[in-house]
C-alpha angles and dihedrals in degrees: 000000000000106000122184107205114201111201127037090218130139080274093037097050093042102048085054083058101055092040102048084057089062105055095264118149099232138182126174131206125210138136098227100087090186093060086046104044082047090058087035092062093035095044143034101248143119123252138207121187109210152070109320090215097049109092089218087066096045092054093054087050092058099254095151092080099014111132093199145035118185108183115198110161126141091250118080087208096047090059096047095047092054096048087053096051091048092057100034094046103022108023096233110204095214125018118186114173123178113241130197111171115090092210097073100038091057081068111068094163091070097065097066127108097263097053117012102001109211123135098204127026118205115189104180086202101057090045096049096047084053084052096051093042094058094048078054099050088045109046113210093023110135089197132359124196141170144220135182096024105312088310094115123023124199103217128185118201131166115253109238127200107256088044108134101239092030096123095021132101118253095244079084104068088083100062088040088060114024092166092040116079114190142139132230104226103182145354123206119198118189095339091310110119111230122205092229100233117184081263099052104120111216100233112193114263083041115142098212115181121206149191128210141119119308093238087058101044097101088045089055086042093053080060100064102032144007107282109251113218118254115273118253113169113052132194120200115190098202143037111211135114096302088037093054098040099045087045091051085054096046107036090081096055103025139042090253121186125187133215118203132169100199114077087205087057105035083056087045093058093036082073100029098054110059106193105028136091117239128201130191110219147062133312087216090052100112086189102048090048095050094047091046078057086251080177084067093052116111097191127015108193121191110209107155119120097260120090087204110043083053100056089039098061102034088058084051100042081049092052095056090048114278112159116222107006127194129188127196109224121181087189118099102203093046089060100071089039105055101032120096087017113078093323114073101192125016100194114206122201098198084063096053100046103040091060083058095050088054103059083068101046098043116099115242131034101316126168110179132000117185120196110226141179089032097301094324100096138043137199119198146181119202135166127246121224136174136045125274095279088050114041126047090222102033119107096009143127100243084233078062104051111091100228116178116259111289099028132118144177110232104181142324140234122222124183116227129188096268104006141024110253119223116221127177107215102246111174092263091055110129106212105212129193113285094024118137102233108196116200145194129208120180085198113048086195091085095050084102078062088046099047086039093057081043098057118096125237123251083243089080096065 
């Protein structure tokens, strides 16, 4: 596929790096010459040095049989620009562009062929506030992400010593739960990823990731760990775009407080946020947090635009007795050396947005993908098609269906006539046309192998 990126950013560059790695023939636009001759040196990619809205550019780039145009630049209007231009002069099949103002995502009317012409919109903001909010709703959750709509939800946790099935083998879980059906997708053990077998015995400190309906998740996690009470008091430190959106969706359900440096902004917000408490000052203030009773807090959560200023002050905020706390960290490097110490969680938006990016770029009909394990890993959900002559997976048992090494199927989706019907994928499991597979591979080289077993014969036509 040939893909034009728009935008050497921290998404841009990443998503030409986990795209190079597929066979995809790739070039990337950007002004600054420095970030592209550094991506140049380190991928195999094409770069154009210009201006991502100006035609000229986007012939050089290749523009004229591209399939694909992802723009990611830092400018909203940048990106939209560049998606119009792409359809009125070229005649781009598929357009996605990354958008961060909410005014104009709350008009969806505007992104359709006859006005702003982009296929897919990606806000970051929007996907990494979804993503806080579900390690909120599940205490103890490391990460939290869902497929089909919410129905069935992949978790990781750290296994803890006391944990009922800690020590034991995973043929257990069964017995422990008799009412509770779920599937252990993958272990990792020091860092080492372990296909789970019946006889793969949990160890504490191990971080298990598992698959099961979104109404038995806590029971699962009750299995692993001690159940940690649902939050209740909430401290946010920023209040830009992900502060302010995550606080809109918490303030109903939680006692949610808001830290904020600018006095315009923070008056903005006071007006803006109904239910929340916001305070004009500074995270790494020690004497405004312990005034604000930072000791009563439940989850602190750093989400300003500084790396730094986020660690600095959840380690603080930890310190002076925070409960849970979680950092937002853009840099890449930060994010392994600051996780599991004083920090509990160090969320990456990278992470989050380029799993969405890549629904749209994977061949086959995929409906989420969701980047793990720092780009390693991969979770997907894709649909099958076909009949049994036609489809590799259609019509068998999933002890049958030859997946690549490291690969599992987790659970899968079927429509009924009134509701969507959860089933974990035990060995004896028939897939049948129309179902939503969802899959786990603990290697995302071998997602070509996963798209290709997902591909329908010519037969079925």
């Amino acid at each position: 596929m040939k893909i034009i990126i728009l935008g050497a950013g921290q998404v841009g560059g990443t998503l030409a790096e986990n795209l190079a790695n597929e066979a995809n023939d790739i070039t990337i636009v950007d002004s600054d010459e420095v970030r592209l001759r550094e991506l140049h040196d380190r991928l195999d990619i094409g770069v154009i040095t210009g201006e991502a809205s100006h035609p000229d550019v986007l012939e050089q780039a290749g523009i004229e049989d591209a399939d694909l145009i992802i723009a990611v630049t830092n400018n909203d209007e940048t990106n939209m620009i560049s998606c119009q231009i792409a359809h009125s002069l070229f005649r781009t099949p598929t357009k996605i562009a990354r958008i961060r103002s909410q005014s104009y995502l709350s008009r969806p009317e505007l992104f359709k062929n006859d006005a702003i012409p982009i296929d897919v919109l990606i806000s970051p903001e929007q996907l990494v506030s979804n993503y806080i909010f579900r390690l909120v709703e599940h205490p103890g959750a490391l990460q939290v992400l869902d497929f089909a709509d919410g129905n069935v939800q992949l978790v990781a946790v750290k296994a803890y010593y006391g944990g009922p099935l800690v020590g034991q083998e995973l043929r257990f879980l069964r017995q422990h739960m008799p009412s509770v059906d779920t599937r252990v997708a993958a272990i990792y053990r020091r860092d080492r990823a372990i296909m789970p077998e019946g006889s793969t015995v949990i160890e504490a400190d191990d971080e298990v990731f598992f698959i099961a309906a979104k109404s038995d998740i806590r029971a699962v996690m009750s299995e692993l760990r001690r159940l940690e009470n649902p939050y209740k008091r909430i401290t946010i430190a920023g209040g830009g775009n992900i502060g302010v959106r995550l606080a809109q969706k918490l303030e109903t359900r939680y006692s949610v407080k808001l830290i904020e440096f600018n006095p315009a902004r923070c008056a903005q917000l006071s007006e803006q946020l109904e239910h929340t408490i916001v305070l004009l000052g500074s995270a790494s203030d020690q004497e405004l947090l312990l005034e604000e009773n930072i000791e009563d807090t439940d989850v602190f959560l750093a989400l300003t635009n500084d790396d730094e200023a986020n660690i600095m002050s959840s380690m603080l905020a930890k310190r002076l007795g925070a409960r849970k706390v979680m950092a937002l960290i853009n840099n890449a490097a930060y994010v392994d050396l600051v996780q599991g110490g004083e920090i509990d969680i160090a969320i990456s938006p990278q992470t989050t947005t380029i799993g969405s990016l890549l629904t749209h770029v994977r061949r086959g009909d995929m409906v989420n993908v969701h980047s793990l394990r720092r780009g390693a890993a991969e979770a997907i959900e894709v649909i099958a098609h076909g009949d049994a002559r036609s489809s590799k997976v259609v019509g068998k048992t999933i002890e049958d269906i030859d997946l690549p090494t490291g690969a599992t199927i987790g659970a899968i989706v079927r429509e009924r006539k009134q509701r969507s019907e959860v089933i974990i994928a035990h060995d004896n499991v028939v897939v049948e046309t129309g179902d939503h597979v969802i899959v786990f591979l603990v290697d995302k080289k071998h997602t070509r192998a996963i798209e290709q077993l997902f591909q329908v014969g010519f037969s079925f036509f």
